[in-house]
PDB file of N, CA, C and O in Angstrom:
ATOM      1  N   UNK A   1       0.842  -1.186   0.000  1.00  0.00           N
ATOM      2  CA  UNK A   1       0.000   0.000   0.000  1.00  0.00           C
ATOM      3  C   UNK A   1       0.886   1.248   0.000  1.00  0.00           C
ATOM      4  O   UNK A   1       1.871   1.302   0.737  1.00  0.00           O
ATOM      5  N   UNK A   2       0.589   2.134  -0.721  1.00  0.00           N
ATOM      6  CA  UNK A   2       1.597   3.416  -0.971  1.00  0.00           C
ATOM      7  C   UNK A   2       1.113   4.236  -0.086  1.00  0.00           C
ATOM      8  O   UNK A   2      -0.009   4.148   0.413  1.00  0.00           O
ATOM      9  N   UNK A   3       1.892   5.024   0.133  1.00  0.00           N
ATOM     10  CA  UNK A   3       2.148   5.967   1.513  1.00  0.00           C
ATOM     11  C   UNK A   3       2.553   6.915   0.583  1.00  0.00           C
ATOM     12  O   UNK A   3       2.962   6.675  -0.553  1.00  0.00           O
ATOM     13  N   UNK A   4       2.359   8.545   1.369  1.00  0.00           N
ATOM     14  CA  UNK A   4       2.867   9.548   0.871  1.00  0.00           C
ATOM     15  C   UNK A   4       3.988  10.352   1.661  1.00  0.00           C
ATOM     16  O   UNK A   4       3.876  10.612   2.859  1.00  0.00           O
ATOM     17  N   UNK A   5       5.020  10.701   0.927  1.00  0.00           N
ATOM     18  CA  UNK A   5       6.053  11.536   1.307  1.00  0.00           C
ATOM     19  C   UNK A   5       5.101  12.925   1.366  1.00  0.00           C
ATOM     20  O   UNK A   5       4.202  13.125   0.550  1.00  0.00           O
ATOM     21  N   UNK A   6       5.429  13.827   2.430  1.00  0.00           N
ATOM     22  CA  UNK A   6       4.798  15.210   2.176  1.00  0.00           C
ATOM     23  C   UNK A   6       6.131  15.860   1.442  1.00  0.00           C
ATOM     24  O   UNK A   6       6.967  14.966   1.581  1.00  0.00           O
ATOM     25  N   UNK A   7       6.636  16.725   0.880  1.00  0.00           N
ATOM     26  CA  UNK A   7       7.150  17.411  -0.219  1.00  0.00           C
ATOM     27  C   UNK A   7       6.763  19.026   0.247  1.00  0.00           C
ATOM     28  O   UNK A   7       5.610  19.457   0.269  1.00  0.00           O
ATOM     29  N   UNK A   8       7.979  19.815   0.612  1.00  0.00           N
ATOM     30  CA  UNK A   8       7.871  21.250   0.793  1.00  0.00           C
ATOM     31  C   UNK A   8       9.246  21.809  -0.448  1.00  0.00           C
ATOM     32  O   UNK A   8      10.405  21.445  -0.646  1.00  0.00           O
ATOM     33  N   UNK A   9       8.725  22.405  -0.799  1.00  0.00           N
ATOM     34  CA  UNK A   9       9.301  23.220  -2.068  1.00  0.00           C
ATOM     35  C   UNK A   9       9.820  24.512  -1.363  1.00  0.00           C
ATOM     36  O   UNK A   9       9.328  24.675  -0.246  1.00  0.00           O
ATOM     37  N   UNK A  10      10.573  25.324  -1.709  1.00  0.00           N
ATOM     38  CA  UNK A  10      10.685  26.314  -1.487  1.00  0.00           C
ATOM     39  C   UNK A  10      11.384  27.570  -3.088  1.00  0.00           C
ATOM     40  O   UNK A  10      11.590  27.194  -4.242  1.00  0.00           O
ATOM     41  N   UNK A  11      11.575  28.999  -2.529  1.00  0.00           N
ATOM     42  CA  UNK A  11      11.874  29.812  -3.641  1.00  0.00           C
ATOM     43  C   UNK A  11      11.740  29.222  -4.981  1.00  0.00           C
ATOM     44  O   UNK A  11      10.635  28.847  -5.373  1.00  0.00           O
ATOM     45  N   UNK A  12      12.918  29.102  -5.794  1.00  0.00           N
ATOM     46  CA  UNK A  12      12.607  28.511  -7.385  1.00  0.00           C
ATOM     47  C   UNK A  12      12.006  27.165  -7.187  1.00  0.00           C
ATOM     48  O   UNK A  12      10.854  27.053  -7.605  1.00  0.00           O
ATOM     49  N   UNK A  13      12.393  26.420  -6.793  1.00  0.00           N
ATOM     50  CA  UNK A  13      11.737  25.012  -6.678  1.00  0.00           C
ATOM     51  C   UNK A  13      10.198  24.639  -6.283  1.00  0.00           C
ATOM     52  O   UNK A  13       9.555  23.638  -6.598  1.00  0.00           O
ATOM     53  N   UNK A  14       9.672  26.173  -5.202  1.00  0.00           N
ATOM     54  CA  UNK A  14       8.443  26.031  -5.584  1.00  0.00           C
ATOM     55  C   UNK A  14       7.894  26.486  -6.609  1.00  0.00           C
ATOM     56  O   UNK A  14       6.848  25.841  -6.668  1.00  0.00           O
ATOM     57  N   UNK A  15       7.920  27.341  -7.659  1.00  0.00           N
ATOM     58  CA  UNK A  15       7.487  28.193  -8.946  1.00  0.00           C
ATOM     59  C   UNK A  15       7.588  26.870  -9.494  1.00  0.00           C
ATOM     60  O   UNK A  15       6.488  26.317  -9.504  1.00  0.00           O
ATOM     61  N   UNK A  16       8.931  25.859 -10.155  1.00  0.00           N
ATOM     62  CA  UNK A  16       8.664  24.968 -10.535  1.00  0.00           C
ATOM     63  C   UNK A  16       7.561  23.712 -10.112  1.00  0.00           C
ATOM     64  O   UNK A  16       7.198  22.910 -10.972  1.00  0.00           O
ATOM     65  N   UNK A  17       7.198  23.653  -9.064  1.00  0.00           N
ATOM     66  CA  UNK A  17       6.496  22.778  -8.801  1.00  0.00           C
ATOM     67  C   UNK A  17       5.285  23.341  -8.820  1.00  0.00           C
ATOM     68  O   UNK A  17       4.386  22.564  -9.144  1.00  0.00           O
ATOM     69  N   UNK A  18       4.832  24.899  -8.476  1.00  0.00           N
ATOM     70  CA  UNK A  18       3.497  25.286  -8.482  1.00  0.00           C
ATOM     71  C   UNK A  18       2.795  24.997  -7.214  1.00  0.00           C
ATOM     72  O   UNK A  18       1.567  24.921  -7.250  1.00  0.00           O
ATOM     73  N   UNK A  19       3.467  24.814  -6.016  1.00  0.00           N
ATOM     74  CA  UNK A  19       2.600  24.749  -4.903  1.00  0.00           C
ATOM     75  C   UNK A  19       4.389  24.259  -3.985  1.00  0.00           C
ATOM     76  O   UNK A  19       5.345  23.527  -4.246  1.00  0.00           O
ATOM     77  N   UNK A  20       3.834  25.536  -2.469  1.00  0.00           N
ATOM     78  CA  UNK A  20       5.014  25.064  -1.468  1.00  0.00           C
ATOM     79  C   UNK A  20       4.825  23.256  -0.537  1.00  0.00           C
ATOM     80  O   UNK A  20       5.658  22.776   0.232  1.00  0.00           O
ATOM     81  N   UNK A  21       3.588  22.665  -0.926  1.00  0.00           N
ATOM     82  CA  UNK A  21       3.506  21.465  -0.537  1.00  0.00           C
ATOM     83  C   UNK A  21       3.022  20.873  -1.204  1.00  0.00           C
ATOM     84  O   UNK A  21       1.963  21.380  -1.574  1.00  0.00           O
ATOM     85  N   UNK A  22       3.328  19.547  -1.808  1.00  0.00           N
ATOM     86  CA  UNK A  22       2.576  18.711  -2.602  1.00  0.00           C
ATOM     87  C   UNK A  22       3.171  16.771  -1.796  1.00  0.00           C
ATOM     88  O   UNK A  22       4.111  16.455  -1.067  1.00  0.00           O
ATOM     89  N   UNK A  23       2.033  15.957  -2.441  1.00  0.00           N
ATOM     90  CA  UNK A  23       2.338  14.808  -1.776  1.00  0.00           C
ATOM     91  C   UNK A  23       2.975  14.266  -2.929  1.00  0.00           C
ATOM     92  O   UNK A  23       2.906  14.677  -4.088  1.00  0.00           O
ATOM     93  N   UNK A  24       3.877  12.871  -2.273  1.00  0.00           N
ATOM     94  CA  UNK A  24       4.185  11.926  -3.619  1.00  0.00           C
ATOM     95  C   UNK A  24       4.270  10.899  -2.914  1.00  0.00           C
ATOM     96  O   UNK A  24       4.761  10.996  -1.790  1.00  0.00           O
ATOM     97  N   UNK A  25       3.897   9.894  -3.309  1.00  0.00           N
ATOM     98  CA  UNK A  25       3.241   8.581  -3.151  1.00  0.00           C
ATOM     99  C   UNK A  25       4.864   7.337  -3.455  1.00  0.00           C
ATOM    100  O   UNK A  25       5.532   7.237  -4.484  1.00  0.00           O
ATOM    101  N   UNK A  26       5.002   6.725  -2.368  1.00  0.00           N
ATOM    102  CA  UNK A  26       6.159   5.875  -2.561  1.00  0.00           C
ATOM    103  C   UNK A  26       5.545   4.651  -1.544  1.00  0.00           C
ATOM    104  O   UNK A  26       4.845   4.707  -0.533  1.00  0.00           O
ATOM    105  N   UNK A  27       6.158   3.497  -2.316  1.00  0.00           N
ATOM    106  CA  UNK A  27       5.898   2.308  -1.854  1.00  0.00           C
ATOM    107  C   UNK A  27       6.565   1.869  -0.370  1.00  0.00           C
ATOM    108  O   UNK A  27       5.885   1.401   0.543  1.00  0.00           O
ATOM    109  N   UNK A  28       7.912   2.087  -0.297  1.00  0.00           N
ATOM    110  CA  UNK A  28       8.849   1.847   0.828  1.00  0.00           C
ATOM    111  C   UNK A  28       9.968   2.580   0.545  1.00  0.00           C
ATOM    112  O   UNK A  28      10.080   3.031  -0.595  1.00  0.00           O
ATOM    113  N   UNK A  29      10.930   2.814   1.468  1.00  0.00           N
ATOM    114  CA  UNK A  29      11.834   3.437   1.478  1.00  0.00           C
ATOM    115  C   UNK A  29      12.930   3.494   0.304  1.00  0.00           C
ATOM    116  O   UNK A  29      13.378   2.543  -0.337  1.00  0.00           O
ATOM    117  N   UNK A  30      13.201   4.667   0.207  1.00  0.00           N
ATOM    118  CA  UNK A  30      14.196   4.778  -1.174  1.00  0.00           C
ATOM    119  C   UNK A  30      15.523   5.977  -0.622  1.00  0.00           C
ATOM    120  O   UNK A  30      15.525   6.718   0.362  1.00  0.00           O
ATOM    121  N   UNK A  31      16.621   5.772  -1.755  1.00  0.00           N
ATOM    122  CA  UNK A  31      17.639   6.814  -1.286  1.00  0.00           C
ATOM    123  C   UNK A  31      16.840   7.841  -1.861  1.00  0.00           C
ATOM    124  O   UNK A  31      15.975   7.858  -2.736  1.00  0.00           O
ATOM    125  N   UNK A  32      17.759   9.315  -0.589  1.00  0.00           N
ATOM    126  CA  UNK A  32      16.937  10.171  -1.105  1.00  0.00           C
ATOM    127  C   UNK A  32      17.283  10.659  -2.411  1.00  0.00           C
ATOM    128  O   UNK A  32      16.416  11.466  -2.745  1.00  0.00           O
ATOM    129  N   UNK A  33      18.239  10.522  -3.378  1.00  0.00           N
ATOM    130  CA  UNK A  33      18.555  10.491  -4.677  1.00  0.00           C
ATOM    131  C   UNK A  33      17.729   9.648  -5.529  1.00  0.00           C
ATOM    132  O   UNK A  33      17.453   9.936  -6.694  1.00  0.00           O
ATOM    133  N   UNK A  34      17.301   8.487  -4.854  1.00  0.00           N
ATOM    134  CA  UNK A  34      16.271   8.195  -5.929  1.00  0.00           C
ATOM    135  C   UNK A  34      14.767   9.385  -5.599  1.00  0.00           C
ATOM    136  O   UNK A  34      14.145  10.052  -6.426  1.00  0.00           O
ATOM    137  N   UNK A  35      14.610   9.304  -4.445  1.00  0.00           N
ATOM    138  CA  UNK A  35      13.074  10.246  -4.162  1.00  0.00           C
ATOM    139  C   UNK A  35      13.661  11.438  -4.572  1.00  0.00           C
ATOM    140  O   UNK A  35      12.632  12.113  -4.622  1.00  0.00           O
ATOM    141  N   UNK A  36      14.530  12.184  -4.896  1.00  0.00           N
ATOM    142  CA  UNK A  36      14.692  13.088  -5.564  1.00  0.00           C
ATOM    143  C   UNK A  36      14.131  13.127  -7.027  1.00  0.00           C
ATOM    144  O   UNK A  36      13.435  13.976  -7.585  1.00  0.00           O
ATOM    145  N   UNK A  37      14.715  11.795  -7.530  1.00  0.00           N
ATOM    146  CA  UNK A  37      14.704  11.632  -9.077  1.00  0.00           C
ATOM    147  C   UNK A  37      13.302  11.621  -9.609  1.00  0.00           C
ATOM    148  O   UNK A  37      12.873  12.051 -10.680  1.00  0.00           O
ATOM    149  N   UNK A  38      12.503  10.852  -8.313  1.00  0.00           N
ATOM    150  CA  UNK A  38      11.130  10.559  -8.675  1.00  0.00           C
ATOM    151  C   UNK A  38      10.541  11.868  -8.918  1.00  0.00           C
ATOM    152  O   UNK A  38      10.121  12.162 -10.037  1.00  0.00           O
ATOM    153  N   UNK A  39      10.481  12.758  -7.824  1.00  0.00           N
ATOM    154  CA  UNK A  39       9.983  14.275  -8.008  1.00  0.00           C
ATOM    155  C   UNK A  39      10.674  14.929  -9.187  1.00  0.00           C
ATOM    156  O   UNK A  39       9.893  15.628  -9.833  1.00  0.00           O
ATOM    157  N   UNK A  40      11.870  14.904  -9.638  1.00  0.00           N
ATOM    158  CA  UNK A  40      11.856  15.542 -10.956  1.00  0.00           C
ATOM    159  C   UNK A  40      11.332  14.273 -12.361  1.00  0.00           C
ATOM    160  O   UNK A  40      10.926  14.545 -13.491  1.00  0.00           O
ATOM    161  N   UNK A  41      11.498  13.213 -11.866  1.00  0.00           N
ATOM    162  CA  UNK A  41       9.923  12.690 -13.016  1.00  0.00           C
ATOM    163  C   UNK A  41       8.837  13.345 -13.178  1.00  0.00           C
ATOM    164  O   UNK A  41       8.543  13.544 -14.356  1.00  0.00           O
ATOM    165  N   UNK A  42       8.126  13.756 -12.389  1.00  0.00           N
ATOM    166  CA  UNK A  42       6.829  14.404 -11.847  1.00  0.00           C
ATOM    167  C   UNK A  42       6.671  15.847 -12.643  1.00  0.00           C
ATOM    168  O   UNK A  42       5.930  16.304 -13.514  1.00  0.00           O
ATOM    169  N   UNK A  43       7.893  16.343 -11.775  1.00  0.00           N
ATOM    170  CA  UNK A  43       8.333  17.986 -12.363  1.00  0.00           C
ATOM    171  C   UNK A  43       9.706  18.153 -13.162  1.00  0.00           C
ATOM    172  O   UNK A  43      10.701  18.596 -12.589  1.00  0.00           O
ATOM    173  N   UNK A  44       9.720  17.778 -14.522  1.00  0.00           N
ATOM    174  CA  UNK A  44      11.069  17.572 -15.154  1.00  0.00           C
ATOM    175  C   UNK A  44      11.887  18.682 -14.993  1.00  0.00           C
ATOM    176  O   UNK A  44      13.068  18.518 -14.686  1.00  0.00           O
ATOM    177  N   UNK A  45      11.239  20.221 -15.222  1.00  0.00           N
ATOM    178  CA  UNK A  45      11.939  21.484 -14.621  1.00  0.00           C
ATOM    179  C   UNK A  45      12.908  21.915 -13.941  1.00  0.00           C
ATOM    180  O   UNK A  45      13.717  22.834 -14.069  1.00  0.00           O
ATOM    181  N   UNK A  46      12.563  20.513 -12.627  1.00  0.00           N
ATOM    182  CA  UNK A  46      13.681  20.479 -11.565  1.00  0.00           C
ATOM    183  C   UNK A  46      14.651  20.001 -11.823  1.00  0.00           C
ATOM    184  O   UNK A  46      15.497  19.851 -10.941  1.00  0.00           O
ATOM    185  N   UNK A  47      14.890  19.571 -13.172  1.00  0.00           N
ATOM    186  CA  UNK A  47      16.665  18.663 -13.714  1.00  0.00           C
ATOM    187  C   UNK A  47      17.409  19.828 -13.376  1.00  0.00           C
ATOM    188  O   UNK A  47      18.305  19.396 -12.651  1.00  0.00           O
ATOM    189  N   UNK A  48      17.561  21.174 -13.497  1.00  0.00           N
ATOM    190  CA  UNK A  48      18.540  21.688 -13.888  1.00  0.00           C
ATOM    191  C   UNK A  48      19.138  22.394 -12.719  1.00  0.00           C
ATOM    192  O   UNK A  48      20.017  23.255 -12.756  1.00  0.00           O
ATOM    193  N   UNK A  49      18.436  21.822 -11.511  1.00  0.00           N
ATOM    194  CA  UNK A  49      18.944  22.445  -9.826  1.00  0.00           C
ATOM    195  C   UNK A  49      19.242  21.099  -9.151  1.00  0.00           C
ATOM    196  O   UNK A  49      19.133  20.868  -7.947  1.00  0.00           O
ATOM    197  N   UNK A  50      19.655  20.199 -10.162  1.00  0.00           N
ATOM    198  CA  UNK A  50      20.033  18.686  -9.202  1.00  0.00           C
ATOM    199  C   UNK A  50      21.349  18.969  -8.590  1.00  0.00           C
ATOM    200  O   UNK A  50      21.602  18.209  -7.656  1.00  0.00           O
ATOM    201  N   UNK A  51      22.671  20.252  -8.974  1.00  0.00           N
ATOM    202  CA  UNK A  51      23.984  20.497  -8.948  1.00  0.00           C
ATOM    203  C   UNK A  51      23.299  21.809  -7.553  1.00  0.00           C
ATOM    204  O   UNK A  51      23.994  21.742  -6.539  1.00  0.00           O
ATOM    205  N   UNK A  52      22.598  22.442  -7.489  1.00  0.00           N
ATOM    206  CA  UNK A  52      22.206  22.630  -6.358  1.00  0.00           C
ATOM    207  C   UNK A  52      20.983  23.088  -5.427  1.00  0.00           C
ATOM    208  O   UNK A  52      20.674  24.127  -4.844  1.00  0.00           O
ATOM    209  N   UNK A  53      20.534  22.030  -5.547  1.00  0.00           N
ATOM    210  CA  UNK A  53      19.391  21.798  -4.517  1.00  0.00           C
ATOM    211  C   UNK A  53      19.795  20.763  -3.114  1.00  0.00           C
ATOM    212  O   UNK A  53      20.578  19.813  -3.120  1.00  0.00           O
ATOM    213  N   UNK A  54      19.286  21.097  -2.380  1.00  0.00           N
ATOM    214  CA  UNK A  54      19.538  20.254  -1.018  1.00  0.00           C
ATOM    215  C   UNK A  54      18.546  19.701  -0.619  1.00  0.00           C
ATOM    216  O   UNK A  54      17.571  20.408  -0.872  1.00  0.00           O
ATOM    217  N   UNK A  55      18.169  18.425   0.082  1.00  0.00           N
ATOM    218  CA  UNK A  55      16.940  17.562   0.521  1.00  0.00           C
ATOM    219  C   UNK A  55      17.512  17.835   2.143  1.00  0.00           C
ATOM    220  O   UNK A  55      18.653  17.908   2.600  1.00  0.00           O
ATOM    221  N   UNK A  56      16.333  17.931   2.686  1.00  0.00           N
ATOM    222  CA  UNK A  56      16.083  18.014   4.445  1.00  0.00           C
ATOM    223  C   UNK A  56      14.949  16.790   4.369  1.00  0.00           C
ATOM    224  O   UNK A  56      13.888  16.884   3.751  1.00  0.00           O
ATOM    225  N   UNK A  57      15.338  15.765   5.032  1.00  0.00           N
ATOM    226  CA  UNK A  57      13.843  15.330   5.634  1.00  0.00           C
ATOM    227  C   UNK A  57      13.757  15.105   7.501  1.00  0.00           C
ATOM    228  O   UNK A  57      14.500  14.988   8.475  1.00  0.00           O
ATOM    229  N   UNK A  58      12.537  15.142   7.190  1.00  0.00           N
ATOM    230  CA  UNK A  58      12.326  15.390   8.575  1.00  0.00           C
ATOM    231  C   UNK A  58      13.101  16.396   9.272  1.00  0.00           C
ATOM    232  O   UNK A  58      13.567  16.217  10.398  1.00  0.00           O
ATOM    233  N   UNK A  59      13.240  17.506   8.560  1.00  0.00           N
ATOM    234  CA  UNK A  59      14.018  18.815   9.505  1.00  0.00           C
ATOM    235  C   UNK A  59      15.608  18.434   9.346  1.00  0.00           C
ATOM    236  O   UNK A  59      16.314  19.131  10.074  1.00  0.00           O
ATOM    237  N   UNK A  60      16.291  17.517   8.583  1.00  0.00           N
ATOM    238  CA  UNK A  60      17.787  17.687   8.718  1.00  0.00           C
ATOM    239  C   UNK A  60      18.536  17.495   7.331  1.00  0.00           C
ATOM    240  O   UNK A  60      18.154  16.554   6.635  1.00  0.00           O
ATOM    241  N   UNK A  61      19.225  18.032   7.019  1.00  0.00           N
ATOM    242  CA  UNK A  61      19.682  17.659   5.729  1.00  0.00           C
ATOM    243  C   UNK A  61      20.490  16.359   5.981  1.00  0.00           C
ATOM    244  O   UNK A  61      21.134  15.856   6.902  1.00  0.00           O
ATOM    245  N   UNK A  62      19.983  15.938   4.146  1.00  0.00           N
ATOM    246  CA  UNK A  62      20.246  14.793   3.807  1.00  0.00           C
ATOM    247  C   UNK A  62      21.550  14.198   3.116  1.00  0.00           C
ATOM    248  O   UNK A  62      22.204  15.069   2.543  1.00  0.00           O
ATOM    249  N   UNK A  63      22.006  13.085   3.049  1.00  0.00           N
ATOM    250  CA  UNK A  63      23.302  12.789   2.294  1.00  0.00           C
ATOM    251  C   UNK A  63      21.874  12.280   1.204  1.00  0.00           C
ATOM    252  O   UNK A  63      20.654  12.167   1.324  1.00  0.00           O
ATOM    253  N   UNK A  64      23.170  12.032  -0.125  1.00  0.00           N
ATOM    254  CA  UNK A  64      22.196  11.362  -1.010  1.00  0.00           C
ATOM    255  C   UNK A  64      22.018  10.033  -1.153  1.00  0.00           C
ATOM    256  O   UNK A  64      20.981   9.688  -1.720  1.00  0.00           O
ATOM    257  N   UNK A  65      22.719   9.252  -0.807  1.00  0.00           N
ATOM    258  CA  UNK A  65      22.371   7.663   0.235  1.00  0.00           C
ATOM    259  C   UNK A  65      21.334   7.499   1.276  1.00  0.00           C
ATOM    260  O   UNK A  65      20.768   6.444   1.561  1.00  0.00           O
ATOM    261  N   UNK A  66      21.137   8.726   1.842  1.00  0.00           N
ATOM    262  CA  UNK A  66      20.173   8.663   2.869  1.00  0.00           C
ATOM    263  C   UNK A  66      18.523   8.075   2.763  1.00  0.00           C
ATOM    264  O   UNK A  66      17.819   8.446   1.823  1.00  0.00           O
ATOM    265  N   UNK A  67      18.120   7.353   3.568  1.00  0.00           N
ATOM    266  CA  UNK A  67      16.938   6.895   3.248  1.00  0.00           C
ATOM    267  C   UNK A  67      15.708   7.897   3.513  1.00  0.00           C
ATOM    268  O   UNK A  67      15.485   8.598   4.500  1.00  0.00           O
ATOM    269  N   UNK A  68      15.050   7.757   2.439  1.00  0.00           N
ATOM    270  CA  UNK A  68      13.246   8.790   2.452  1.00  0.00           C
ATOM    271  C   UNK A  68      12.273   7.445   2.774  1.00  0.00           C
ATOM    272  O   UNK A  68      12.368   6.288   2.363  1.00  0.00           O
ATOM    273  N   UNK A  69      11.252   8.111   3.724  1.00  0.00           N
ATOM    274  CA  UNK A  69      10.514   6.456   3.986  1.00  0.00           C
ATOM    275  C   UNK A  69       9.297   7.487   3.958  1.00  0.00           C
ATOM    276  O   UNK A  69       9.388   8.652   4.348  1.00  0.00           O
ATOM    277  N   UNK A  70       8.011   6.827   3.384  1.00  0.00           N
ATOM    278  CA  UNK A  70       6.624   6.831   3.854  1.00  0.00           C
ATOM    279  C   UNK A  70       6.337   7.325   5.272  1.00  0.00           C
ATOM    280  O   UNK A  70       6.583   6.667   6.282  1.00  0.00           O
ATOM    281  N   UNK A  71       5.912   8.280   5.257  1.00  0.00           N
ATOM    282  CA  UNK A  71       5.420   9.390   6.122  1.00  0.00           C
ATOM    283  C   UNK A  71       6.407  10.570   6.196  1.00  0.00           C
ATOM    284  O   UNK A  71       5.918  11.603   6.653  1.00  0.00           O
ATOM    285  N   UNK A  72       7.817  10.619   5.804  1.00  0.00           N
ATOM    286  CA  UNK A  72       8.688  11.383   5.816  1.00  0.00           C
ATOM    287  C   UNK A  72       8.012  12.493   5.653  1.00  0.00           C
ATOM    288  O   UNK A  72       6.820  12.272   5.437  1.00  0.00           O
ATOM    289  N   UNK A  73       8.497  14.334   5.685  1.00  0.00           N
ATOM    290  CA  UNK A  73       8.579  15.263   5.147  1.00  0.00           C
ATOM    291  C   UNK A  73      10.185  15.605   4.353  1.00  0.00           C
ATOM    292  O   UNK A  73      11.178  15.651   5.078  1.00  0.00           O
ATOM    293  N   UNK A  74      10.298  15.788   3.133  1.00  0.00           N
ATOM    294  CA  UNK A  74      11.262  15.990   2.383  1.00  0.00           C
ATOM    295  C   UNK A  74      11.042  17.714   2.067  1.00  0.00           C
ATOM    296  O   UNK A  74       9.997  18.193   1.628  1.00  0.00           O
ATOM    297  N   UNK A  75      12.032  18.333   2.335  1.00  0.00           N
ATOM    298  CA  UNK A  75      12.264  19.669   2.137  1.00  0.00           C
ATOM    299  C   UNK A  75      13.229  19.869   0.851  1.00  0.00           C
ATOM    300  O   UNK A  75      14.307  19.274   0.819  1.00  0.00           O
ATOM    301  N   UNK A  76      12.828  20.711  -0.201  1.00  0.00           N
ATOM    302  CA  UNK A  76      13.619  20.642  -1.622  1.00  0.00           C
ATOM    303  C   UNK A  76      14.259  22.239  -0.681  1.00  0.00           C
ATOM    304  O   UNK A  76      13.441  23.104  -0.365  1.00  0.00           O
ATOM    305  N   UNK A  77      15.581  22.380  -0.387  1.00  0.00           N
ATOM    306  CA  UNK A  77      16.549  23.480  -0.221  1.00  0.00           C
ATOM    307  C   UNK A  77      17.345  24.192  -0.807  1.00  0.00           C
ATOM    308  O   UNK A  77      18.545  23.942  -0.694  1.00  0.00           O
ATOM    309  N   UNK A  78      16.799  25.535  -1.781  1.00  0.00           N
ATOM    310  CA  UNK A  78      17.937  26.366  -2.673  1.00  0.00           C
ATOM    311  C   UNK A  78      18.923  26.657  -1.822  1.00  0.00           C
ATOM    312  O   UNK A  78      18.904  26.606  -0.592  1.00  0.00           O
ATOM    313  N   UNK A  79      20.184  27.109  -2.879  1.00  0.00           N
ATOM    314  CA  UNK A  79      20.778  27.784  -2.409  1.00  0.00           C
ATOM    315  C   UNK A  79      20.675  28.507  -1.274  1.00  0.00           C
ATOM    316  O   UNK A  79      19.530  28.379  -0.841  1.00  0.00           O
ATOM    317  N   UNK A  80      21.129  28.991  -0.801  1.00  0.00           N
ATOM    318  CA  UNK A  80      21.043  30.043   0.480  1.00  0.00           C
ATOM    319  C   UNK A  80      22.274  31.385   0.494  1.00  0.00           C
ATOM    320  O   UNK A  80      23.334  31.095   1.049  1.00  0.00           O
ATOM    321  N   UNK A  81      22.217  32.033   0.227  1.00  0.00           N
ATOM    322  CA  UNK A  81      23.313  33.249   0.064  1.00  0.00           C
ATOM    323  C   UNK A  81      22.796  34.379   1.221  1.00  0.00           C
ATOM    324  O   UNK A  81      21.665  34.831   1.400  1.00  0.00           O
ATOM    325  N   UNK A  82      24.273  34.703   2.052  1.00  0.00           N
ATOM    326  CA  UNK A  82      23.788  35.863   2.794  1.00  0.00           C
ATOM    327  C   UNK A  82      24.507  36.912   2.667  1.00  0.00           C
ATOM    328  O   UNK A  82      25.368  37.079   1.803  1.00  0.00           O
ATOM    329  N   UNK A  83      24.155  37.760   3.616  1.00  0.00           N
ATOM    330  CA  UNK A  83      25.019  38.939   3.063  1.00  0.00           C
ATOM    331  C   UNK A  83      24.553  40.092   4.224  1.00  0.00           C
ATOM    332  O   UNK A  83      25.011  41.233   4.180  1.00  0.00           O
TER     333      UNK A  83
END
């Protein structure tokens, strides 16, 4: 039975996606490089911020080995520049 990842977008990554939360539906746990990959299946747009976008789930950033599981929250993270 598929379970949903909740999915928070933020700055460019939400414009590409068209909403700061959307669900995506995964069977069991995956790296988060693959649940990355899946969401730019979804939203192909997002190919061109794979060099830098950052995944948080559950509030911490992620390696890309790291596992995404059913019920997770996955955070898509631009850049960040301060100043």
């Amino acid at each position: 039975m598929a379970k949903e990842v909740h999915l928070l977008a933020f700055a460019g990554a939400r414009d590409v996606v068209g909403a700061a939360e959307v669900a995506i539906a995964i069977d069991e746990p995956e790296t988060a490089r693959a649940f990355f990959e899946r969401v730019v299946g979804r939203f192909p747009a997002l190919a061109p911020y794979r060099a830098s976008l950052r995944l948080a789930v559950n509030g911490s950033y992620a390696r890309w080995e790291e596992p995404v599981s059913p019920g997770d929250e996955v955070a898509l993270i631009p850049p960040v520049a301060g100043g």
